[in-house]
N, C-alpha and C positions, 0 to 999 in steps of 0.2 A: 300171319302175313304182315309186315311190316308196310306200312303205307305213309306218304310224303302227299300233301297240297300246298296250292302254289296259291296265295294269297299276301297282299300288299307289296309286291316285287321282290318274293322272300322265299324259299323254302320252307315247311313248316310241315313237323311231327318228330317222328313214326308216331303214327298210331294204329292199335289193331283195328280190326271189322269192327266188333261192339264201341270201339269210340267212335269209328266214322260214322256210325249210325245214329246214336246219340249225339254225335254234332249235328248232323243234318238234322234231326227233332227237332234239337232244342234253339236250332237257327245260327247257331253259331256260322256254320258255311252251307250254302247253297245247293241245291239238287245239282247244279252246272260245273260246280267249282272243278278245276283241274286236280285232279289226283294222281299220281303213280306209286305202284308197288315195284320195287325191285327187282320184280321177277321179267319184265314189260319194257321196252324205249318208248314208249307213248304215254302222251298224256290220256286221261279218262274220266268222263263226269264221274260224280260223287257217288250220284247213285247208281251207276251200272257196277262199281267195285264193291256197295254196299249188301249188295243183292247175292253177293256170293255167299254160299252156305258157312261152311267155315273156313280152319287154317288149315286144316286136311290137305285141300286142294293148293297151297300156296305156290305152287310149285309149277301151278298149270296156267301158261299166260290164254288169258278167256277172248275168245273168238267176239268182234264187235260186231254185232249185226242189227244191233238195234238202236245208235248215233246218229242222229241226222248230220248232212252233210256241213251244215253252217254250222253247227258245235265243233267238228273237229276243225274245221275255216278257222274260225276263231282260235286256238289252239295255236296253227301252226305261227301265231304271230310273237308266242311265248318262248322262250329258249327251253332248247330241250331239257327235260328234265334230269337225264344224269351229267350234264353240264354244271345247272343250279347246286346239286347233291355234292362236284365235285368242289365250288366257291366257298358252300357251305363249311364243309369239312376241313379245307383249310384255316375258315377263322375259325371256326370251334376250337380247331387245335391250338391255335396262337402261330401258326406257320405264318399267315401273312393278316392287317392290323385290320379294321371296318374300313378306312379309306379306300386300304386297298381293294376290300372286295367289292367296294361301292366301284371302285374304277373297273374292274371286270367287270362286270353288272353293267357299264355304260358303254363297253366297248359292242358288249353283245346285243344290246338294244339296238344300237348303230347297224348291227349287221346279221341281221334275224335271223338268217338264212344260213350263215357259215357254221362250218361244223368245227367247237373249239376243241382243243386237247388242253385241259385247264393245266392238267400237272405241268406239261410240257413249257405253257405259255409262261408260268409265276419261274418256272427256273430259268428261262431265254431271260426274263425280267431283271432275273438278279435276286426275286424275295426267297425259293426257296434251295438248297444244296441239289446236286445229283440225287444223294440218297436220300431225302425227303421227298422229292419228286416220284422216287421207285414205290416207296411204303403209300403214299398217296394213291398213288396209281393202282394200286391194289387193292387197298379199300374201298375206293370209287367201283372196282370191277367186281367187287366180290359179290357172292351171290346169297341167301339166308340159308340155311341148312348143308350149308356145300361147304362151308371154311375150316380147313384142316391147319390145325398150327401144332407140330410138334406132337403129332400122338396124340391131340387134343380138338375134336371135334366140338365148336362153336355151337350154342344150343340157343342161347338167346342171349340179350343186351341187359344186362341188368344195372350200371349207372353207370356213370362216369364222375371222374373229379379230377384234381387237378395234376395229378401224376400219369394219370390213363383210364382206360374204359374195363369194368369188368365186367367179362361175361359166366353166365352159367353153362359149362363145357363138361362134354365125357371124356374121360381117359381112355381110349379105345384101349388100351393093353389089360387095363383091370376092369372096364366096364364100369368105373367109378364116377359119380357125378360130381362135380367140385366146381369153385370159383377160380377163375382164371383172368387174372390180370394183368394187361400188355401195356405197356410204356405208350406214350405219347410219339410219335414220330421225333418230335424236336428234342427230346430227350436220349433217343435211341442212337442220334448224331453226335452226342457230345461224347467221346471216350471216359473223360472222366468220372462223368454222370455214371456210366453206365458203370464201371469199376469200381465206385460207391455201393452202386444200389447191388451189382452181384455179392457184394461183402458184406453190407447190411442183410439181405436176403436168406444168405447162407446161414448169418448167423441169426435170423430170427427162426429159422428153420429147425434149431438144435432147440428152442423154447418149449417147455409140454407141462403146461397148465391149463385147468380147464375151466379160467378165464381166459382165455388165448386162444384166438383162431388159430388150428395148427397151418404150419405152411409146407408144403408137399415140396415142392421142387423149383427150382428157379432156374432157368435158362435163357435161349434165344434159337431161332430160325427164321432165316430169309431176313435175318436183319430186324426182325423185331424181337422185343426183350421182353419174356411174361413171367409171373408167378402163380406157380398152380397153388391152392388152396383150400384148408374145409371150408364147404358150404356148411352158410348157416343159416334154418329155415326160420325167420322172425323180421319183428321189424330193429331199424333202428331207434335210437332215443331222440332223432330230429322226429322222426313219423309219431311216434308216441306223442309226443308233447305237441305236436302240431293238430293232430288226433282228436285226443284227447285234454287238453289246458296242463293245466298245471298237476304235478302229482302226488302222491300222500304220500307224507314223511317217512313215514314207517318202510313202504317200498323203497322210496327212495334211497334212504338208509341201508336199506338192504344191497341196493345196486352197488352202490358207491363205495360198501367195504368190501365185496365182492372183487370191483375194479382195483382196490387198494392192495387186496392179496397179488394178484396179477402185476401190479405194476412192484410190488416190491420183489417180488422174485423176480423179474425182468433187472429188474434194480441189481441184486444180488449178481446176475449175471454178469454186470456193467453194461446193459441196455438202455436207454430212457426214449421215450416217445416222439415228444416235440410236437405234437397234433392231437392231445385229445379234445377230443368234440365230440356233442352228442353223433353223428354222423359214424363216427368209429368205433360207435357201444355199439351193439346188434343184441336186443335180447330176446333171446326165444321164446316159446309159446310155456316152455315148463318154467319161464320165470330166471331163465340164468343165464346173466349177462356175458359177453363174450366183447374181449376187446381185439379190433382190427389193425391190422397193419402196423403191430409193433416190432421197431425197430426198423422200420423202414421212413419212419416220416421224421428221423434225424437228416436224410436228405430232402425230402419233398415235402414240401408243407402249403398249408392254402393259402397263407398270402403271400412268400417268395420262399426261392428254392436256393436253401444255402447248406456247407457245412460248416467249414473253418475260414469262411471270405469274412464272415460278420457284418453278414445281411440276415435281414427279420426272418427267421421262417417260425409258421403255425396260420392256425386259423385266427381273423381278426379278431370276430367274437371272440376268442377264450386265448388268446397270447399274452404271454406273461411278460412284466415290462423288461426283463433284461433282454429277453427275446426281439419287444419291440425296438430294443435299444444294441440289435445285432450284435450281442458281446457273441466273442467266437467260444468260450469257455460255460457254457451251462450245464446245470444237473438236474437230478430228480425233483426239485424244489420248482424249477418250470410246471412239469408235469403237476404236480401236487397243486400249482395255481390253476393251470387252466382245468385241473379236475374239481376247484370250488367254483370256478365258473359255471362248469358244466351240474354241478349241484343247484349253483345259483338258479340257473334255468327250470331245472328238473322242479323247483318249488316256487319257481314265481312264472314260472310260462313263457320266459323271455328271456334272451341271453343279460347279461350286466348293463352293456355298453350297444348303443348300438346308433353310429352312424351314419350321416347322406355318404357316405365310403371308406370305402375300406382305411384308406389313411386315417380319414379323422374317427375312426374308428378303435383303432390302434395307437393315434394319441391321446385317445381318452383313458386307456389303462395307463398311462403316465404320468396325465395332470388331473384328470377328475378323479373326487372318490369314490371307493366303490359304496355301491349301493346300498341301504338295509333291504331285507324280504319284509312284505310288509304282507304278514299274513299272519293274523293272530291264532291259528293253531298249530302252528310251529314252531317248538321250544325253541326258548331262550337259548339253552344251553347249544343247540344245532347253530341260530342266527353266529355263535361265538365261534364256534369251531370253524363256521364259512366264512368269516371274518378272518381267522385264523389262519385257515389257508390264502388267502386272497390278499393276503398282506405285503403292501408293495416291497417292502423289503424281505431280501430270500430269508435274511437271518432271524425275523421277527414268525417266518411262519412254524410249522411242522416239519422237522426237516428229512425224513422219511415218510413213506406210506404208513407203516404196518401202524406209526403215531395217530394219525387220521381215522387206520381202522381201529386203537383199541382207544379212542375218545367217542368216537360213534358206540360200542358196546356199551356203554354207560348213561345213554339216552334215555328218556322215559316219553312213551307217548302218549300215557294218559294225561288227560287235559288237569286233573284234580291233583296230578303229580306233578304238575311241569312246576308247580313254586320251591318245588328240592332242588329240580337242575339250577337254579339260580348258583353263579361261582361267585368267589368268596369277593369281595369288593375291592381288596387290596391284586387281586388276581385281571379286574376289569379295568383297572386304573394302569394297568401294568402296557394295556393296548390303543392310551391315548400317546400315540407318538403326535410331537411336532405342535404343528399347528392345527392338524386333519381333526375332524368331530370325532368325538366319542359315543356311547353309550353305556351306561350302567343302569342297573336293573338292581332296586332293593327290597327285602320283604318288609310287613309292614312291622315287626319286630326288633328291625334292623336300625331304627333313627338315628343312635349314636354315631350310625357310620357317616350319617351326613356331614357331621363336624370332619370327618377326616378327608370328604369328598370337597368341603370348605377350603381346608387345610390346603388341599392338591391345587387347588385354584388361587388360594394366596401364594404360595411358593412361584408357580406358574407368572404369576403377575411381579415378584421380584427378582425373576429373572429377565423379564420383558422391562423391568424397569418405569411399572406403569405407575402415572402419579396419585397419590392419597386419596383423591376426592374420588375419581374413579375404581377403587381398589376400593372402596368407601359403598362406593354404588352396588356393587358386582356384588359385596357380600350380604349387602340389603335382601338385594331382588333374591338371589340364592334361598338367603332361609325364611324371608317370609312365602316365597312360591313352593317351596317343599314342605312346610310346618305346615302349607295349608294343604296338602295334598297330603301327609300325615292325618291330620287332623279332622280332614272332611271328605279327603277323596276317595278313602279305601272301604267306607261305606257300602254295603252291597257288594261287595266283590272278593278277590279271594284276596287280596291285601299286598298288590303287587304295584312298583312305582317303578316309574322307565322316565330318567333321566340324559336327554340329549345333549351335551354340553361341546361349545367350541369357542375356543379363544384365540384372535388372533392379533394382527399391528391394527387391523381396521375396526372391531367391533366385539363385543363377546353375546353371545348367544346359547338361550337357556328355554330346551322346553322341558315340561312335566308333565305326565298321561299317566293316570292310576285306568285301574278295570273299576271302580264304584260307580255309581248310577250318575254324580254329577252332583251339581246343583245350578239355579239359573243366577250365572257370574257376570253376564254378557247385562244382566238389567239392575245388578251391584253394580257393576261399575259406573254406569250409563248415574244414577245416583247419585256417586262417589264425588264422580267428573263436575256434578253441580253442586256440591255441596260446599260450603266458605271453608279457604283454608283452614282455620283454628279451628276446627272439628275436632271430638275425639278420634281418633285413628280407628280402624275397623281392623284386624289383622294386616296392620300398614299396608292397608291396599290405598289412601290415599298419598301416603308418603312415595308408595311406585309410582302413583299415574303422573308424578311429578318428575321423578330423574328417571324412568325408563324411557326409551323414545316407541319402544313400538310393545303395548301389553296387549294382546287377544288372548281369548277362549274359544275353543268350538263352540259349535252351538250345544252339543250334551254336557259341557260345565265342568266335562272331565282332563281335559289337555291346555295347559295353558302357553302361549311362547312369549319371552322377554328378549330384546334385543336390546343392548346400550352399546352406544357408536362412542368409538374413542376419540375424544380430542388431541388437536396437538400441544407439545409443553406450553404453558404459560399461557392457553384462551380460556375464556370465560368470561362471566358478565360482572361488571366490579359496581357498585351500587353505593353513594352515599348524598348527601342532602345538609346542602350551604343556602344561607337564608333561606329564602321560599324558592329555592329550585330544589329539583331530584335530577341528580348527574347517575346516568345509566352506561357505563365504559365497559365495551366489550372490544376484545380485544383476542387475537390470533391469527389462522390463516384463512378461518371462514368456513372449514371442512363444514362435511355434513352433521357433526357431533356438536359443534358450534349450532347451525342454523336451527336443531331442533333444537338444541337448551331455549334459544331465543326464543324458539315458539311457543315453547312452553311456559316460556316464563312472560308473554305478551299476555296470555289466556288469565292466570293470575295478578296479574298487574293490578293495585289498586286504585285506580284512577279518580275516586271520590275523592281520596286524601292528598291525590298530587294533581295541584292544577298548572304546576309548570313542570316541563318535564325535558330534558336537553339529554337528546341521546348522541352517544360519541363513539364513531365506528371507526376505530383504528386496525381493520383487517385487513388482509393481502387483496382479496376480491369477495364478492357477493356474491349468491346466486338469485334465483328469479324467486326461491323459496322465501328467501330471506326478505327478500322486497315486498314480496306479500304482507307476511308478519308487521313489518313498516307500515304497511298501507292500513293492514288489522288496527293497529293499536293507534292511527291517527286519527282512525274514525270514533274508534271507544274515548279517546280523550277531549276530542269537538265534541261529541254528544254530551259534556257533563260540561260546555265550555271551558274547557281547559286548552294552554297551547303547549304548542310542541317544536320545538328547533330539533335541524340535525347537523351535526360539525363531522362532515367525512375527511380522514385523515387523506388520503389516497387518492389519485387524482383520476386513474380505475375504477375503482368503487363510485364515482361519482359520476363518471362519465355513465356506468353500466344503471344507475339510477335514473338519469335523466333520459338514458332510450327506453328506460321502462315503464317514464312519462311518471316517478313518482314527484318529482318536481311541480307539478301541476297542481298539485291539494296542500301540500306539506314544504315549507322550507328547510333547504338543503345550504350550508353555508361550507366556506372553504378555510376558514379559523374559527378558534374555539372563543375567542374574544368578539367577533360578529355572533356567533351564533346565542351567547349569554347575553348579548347587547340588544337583542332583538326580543328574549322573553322578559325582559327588564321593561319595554313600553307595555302601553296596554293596548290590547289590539293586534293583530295579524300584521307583521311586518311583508314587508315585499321583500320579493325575492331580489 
């Protein structure tokens, strides 16, 4: 028995007997709360419908005799309830928006007492056509075990989405039990719509593979449009993973080339999808996946309903970006994305992308990158192939299935074998497009390749046109953080280095993560940092802590990240020393690559050996960062009484200094001739 409660000025369910009773337990609703089943025009406390044996009886509206009269008092101030049922069903459907149903909801408040005819009133209104009003009005009427459609008695509701509702129905002519899925009203209205979907239908109907729901029959009666269908007894891959988390590879694998067979004979046919999601896997209890609604969700899709207009259709989660980008022209190469999405999920627990909506949901497969799976027993070689598919460009991916399923046949899922799946290096380098990060993964035998992984990054930087000093830097940090991950990090492990590298206009970026035990880095370096520059070098880790702007370690000693910010043409710090001053000329536009050299190079400063020091900031602007640094270094140099002028080119830069109140401790001059003229006395000039 299908049952509705009326709680926060809402409609709210079906649910059977066992959930209304478990609500009442566990307190969700109330012994009092108003209820109605379908079978009934009255409202009904919670618990006199919970007390019913079972669904046997659904069918028999129960005699009240034991309500007191103030409970149903109360009650009748409520709008009836297949009024609510009818409000409901219209926004469910997208017939008419929340405002509007909010305004019916307030009309009826207004007038407790009136008996509405909801279908009637939204079409007098203007929201919904004649014919939407008729199919409304039917389902508001219908009864549970009574709905005859076409030969096809109605058995129960088993989902809905965003094409229609499907139910589990018999074929009275063969006695067969199948899934039956009927159009949405507002669909059923458009001719066009509906001329599509009879065509797609048809022909996913002549489909017989057994990954593939078969499809029985597709018609219409009384104006609604359904498709009968195999039932298939299992869950889908949304229930699974919601279920149960994340899942083993090895299944997974299984699923996914399963679906690959399926969708390339679909393919062969000239079928493609446009909708997979876990939602439209179904895999049964013997383990063998079934995919739904192929061929039918070239028209219908979860986030908009397009063919050849060149609007987005698919699920937001897993739509692929031409999709996002409504080109009217797609193929099987869509499918094949949203099918690593749907992998993605299957072994990380969570779709890729996932936004406060749908839209920015859908511009995240556009401008963000995808993801890695961050799950260490999941081969290398799989993370590639999901990268592979998911590749923003159609032309960089797989461009069939049957590719997908015979790169999965080649997997190994033992943990002691996964350093064979490693691909060839020149094969990994082949999938750094652009500017987007990469990943490569070397065994520990493999070092020579780092030189050509070198190589790939110097090329890379003379195309970008990047200057020597930093081209200079990039190939420092590169081989001294991988020689040491050679060298110490593959210790205890099975000898595997996973290199993340990204280079772009702003910065380049570099981590290293071996599987070895580590070592403690985090209290080398802390050391390092204090130790005087002319040190002997340690595996140039002080030569990094000097041009790199950001070096950490985990705390296990085994993953290290380098970042160096790029400056722009021609900044940097320029350093030379006329009589007893030290001229310190930095010069650019101030970027963030600029403010940390400076602060790097404040930290080193020798202050014992320069006791006059005239620093000269010819930058476009400053930041607050930079101002600090300033303030750092004017105190290191009073502490050994030494002084300090500053000659700001910029009349910017000097304004943004004196709101920063560095004027206060430190003089600031507006020529370079005042500001030599002022460390030439002895003594603290004024400002």
């Amino acid at each position: 028995m299908e049952i509705y409660y009326y709680d926060a000025d809402w409609l709210h369910g079906p649910v059977d007997n066992a959930e209304l009773i478990a609500s009442i337990k566990n307190g969700d609703i109330k012994d009092d709360t108003p209820v109605w089943a379908m079978t009934s025009d009255d409202w009904l406390p919670a618990h006199f419908l919970s007390t019913l044996a079972d669904s046997d009886n659904s069918d028999v509206t129960p005699v009240i005799d034991h309500v007191s009269d103030a409970t149903l008092s109360g009650y009748k101030k409520i709008p009836r309830p297949r009024v609510l049922y009818a409000i409901r069903l219209a926004r469910d459907q997208d017939l008419i928006t929340t405002q509007q149903a909010e305004r019916c909801l307030s009309d009826i408040r207004e007038h407790p007492s009136a008996s509405y005819d909801i279908p009637g009133k939204l079409q007098r209104l203007g929201w919904i056509t004649p014919g939407q009003r008729s199919s409304l009005s039917c389902l508001v009427q219908a009864q549970p075990n009574q709905n005859i459609l076409a030969g096809y008695e109605i058995l129960e509701k088993l989902g809905s989405g965003s094409m229609g509702t499907t139910y589990r129905a018999r074929q009275i002519s063969l006695d067969r039990i199948l899934a039956l899925k009927v159009l949405l009203p507002r669909f059923s209205q458009d001719p066009e719509y509906v001329r599509r979907f009879m065509r797609e239908a048809r022909l996913a109907a002549k489909l017989n593979h057994e990954n593939i729901a078969t499809a029985y029959e597709v018609g219409s009666s009384g104006g609604q449009y359904f498709l009968a269908m195999e039932l298939i007894e299992g869950r889908t891959l949304s229930e699974i993973i919601r279920q149960e988390g994340p899942m083993p590879q090895k299944e997974s694998c299984a699923i996914i080339s399963k679906v690959c067979q399926a969708l390339q004979y679909a393919h062969e046919i000239g079928i493609i999808h446009r909708d997979i999601s876990p939602k439209n896997i179904i895999v049964r209890k013997d383990h063998t996946p079934k995919l739904i609604d192929l061929g039918l969700a070239k028209n219908v899709g979860g986030a908009r309903r397009s063919d050849d207009t060149g609007t987005a259709v698919g699920t937001p989660a897993y739509i692929s970006p031409e999709q996002a980008l409504g080109r009217k022209k797609v193929d099987i190469r869509t499918d094949i994305y949203s099918l690593g999405c749907v992998f993605f999920e299957m072994l990380s627990g969570k779709p890729p992308f996932q936004g406060e909506s749908a839209l920015e949901t859908i511009s995240m497969h556009l401008n963000h990158n995808f993801p890695p799976i961050k799950r260490d027993d999941v081969s290398s070689t799989l993370k590639q192939i999901i990268k592979k598919m998911t590749h923003r460009n159609p032309n960089r991916r797989f461009q069939e299935p049957v590719e997908v399923f015979e790169a999965l046949q080649n997997v190994s899922f033992t943990p002691d074998n996964d350093i064979e799946d490693i691909m060839p290096v020149m094969e990994q380098l082949e999938h750094w497009q652009g500017v987007q990060p990469t990943e490569v993964v070397l065994k520990k035998e493999w070092r020579e390749y780092m030189h050509l992984i070198a190589q790939e990054i110097a090329d890379r930087l003379e195309q970008q046109e990047a200057n020597p000093e930093f081209q200079g830097y990039i190939q420092t940090t590169f081989t001294e953080l991988v020689s040491n991950a050679f060298d110490h990090g593959c210790q205890g492990g099975r000898g595997i280095i996973k290199l993340r590298l990204e280079l772009n206009k702003a910065f380049f970026r570099l981590e290293v993560e071996d599987d070895g035990k580590g070592f403690a880095a985090n209290k080398m370096l802390e050391k390092l940092r204090n130790a005087p520059p002319d040190r002997e070098r340690q595996r140039g880790l002080i030569q990094l802590l000097q041009i790199v702007d950001i070096l950490e370690y985990n705390d296990e000693g085994n993953r290290v990240k380098a970042v160096l910010y790029r400056k722009s043409r021609g900044s940097g710090i320029f350093e030379e020393r006329r009589d007893d001053i030290h001229f310190a000329d930095i010069r650019g536009k101030g970027d963030m690559a600029l403010t940390e050299e400076f602060r790097r190079w404040v930290d080193i400063f020798p202050v014992m050996r320069c006791k006059k020091v005239c620093l000269m900031v010819r930058t476009d602007w400053v930041s607050s960062m930079f101002v600090g640094s300033v303030a750092k270094l004017a105190a290191r140099i009073d502490e050994t009484g030494g002084q300090l002028a500053i000659w700001v080119e910029r009349p910017s830069c000097r304004r943004i200094m004196h709101q920063l109140g560095l004027n206060t401790f430190v003089d600031i001059f507006s020529s370079f001739e005042e500001s030599v003229k002022a460390l030439k006395k002895k003594g603290r000039a004024p400002n």
